[in-house]
TORSE-491719 format. One record per atom (N, C-alpha, C, O, CB): x, y, z; residue in three letters. Coordinates in steps of 0.02 Angstrom, whole numbers, plus 32768, in hexadecimal, padded with zeros to 4 digits. Last residue first. Glycine has a CB too. Layout:
BEGIN
XYZALA...
END
This chain:
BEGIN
7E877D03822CUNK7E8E7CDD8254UNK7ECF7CC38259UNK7EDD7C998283UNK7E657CB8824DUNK7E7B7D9581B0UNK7EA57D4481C4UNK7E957D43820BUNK7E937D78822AUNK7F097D3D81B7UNK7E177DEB8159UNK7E317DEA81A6UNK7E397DAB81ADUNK7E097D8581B1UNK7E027E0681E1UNK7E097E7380F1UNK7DF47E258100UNK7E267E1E8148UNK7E4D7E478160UNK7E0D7DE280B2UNK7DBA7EDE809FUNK7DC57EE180D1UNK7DD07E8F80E1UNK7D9E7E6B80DCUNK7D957F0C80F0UNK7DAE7F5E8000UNK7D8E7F198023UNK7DB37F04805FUNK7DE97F228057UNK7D8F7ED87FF1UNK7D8C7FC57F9DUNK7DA57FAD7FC0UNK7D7A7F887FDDUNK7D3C7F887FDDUNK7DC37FCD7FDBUNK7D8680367F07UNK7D6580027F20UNK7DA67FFE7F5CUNK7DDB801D7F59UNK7D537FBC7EE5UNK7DB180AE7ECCUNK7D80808F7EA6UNK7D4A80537ED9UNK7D0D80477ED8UNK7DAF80677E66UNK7DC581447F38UNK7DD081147F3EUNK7D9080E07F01UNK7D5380E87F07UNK7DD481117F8EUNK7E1781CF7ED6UNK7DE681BC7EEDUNK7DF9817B7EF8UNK7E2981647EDBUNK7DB181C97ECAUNK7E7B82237EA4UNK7E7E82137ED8UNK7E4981EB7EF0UNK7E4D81E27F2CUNK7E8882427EF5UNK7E6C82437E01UNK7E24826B7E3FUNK7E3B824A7E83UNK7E0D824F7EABUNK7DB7824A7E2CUNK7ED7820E7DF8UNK7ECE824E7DD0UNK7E9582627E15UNK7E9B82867E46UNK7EAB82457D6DUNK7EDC81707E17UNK7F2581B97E35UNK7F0F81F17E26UNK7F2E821C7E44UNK7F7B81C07E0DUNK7E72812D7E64UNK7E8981487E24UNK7EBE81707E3BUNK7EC2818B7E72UNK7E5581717DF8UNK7E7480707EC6UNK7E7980C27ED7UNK7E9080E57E75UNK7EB280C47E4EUNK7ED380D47F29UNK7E5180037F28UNK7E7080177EEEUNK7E5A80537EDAUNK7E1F80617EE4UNK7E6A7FEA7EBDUNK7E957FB87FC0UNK7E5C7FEA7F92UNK7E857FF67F4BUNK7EC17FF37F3DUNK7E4780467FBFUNK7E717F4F804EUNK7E9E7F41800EUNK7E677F747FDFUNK7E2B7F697FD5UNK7EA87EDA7FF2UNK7EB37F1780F5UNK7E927F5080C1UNK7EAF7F62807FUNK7EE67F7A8072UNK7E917F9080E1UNK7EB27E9A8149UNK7EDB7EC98117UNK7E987EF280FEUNK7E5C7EE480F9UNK7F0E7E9A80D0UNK7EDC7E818203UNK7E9D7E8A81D5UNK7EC47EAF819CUNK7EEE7EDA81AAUNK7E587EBB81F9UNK7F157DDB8251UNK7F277E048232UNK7EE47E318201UNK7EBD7E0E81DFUNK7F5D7DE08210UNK7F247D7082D5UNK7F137D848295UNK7F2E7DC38285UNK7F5A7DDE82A7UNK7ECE7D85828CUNK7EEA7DAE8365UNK7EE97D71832EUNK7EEB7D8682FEUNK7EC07DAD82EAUNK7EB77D448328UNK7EEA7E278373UNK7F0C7E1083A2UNK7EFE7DC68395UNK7F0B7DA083C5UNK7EF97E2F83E4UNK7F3E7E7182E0UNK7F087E77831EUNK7F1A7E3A8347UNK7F507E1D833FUNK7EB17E748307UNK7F7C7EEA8280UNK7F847EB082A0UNK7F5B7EAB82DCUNK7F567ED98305UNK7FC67EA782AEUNK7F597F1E81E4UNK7F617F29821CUNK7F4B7EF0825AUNK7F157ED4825EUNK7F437F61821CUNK7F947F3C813FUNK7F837F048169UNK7F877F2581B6UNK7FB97F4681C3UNK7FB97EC1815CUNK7F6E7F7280AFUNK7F797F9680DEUNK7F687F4F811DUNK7F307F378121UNK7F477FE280D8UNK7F8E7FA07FFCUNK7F877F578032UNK7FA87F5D8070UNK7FE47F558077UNK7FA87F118014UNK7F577FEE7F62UNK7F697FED7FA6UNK7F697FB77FE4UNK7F317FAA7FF8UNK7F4980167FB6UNK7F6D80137EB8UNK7F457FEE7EF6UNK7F6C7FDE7F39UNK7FA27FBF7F38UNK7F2A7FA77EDCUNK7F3C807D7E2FUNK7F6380567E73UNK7F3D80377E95UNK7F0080377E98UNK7F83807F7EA6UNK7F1680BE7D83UNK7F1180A47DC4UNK7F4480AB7DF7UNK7F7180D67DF3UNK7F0880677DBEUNK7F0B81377D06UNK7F4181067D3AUNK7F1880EE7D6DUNK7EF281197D84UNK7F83812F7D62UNK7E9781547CBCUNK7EE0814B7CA0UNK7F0E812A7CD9UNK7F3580FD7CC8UNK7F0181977C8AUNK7E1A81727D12UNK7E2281357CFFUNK7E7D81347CD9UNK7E9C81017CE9UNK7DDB81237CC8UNK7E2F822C7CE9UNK7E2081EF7D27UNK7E2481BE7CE4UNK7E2C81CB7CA8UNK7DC281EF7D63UNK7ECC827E7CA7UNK7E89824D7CBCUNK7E71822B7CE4UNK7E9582087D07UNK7E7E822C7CA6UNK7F5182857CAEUNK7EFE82DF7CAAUNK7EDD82BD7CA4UNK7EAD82DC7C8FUNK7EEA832A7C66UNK7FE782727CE3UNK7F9F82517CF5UNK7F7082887CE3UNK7F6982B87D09UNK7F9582387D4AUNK807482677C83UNK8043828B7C96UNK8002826A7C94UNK7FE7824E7C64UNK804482C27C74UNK810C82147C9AUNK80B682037C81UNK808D82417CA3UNK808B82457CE1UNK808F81AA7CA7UNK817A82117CD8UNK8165823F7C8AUNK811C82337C83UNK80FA82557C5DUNK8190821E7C38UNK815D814D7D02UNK819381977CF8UNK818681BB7CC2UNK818381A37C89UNK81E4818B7CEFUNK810F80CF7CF1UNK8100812F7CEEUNK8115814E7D02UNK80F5817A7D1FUNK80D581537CFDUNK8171807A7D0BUNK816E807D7CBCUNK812F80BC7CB6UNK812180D57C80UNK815580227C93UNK821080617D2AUNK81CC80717D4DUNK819C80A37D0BUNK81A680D87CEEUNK81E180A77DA3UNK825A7FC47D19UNK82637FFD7D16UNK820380227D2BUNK81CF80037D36UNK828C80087CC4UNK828F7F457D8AUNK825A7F537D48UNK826E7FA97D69UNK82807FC27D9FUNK81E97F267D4AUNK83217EE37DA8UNK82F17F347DC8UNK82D47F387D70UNK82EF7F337D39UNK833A7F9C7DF1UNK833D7E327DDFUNK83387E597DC1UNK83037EB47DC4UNK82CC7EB97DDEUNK83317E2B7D9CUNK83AC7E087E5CUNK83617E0D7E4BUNK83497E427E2CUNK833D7E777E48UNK833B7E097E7EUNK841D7E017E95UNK84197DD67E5DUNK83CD7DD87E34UNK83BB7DB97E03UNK842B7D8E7E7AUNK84307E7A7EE1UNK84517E647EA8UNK84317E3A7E6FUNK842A7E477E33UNK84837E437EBFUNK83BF7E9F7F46UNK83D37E6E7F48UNK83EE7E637EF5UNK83C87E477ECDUNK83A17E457F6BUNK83CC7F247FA6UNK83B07F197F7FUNK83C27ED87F75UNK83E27EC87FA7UNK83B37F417F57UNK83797F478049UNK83AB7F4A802CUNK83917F1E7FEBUNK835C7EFD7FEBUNK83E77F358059UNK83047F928098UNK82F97F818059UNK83427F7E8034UNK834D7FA78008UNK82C77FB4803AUNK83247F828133UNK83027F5F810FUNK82FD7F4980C3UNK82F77F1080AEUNK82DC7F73811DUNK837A7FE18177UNK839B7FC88145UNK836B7F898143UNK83887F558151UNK83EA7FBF8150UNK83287FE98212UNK8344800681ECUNK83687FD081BCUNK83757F9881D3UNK83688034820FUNK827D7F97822BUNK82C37FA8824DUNK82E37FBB8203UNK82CC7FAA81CCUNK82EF7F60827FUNK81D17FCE820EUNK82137F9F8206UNK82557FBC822CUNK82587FF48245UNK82277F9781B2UNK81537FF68277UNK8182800E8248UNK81B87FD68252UNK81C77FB98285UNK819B805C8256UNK80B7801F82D4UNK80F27FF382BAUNK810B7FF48295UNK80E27FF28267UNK80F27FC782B2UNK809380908350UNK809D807A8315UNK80C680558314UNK80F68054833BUNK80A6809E82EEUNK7FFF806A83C2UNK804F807D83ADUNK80478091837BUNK801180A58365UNK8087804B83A9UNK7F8180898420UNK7F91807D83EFUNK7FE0808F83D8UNK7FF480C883E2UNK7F61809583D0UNK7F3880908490UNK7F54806E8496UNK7F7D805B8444UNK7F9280238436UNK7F2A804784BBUNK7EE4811D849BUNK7EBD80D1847BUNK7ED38095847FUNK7EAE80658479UNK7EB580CC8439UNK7F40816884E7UNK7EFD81598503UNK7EC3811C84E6UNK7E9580FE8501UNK7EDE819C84FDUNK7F9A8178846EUNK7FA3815B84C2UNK7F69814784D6UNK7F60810A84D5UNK7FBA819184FDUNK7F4981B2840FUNK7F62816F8402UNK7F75814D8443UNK7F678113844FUNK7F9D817283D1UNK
END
């Protein structure tokens, strides 16, 4: 990573304080046993900063076979 020039970037401490007045949804596959593909999804939104702009990486992924379904790549100016 030295040799490519690459860091990492990470938030400063006490970021995710919570904010009172805004309501918390409960997490609604707690207990859920996953024994299938297709039964759960996710999706992922990965931005890495360039030297205009910005490039995201955006996939959607099964939780059971880990597999990736799809992704796509877009890059702000």
């Amino acid at each position: 990573m030295k040799f490519m020039g690459i860091r990492v970037l990470f938030p400063g401490a006490k970021t995710t304080k919570r904010n009172p007045a805004h309501k918390v949804y409960p997490y609604l596959l707690r207990g859920l046993a996953v024994t299938q593909v297709k039964q759960v999804w996710c999706t992922d939104i990965t931005y890495i900063p360039m030297k205009k702009g910005f490039l995201y990486l955006v996939a959607v992924m099964d939780w059971h076979s880990r597999k990736v379904l799809s992704w796509r790549k877009y890059r702000t100016v």
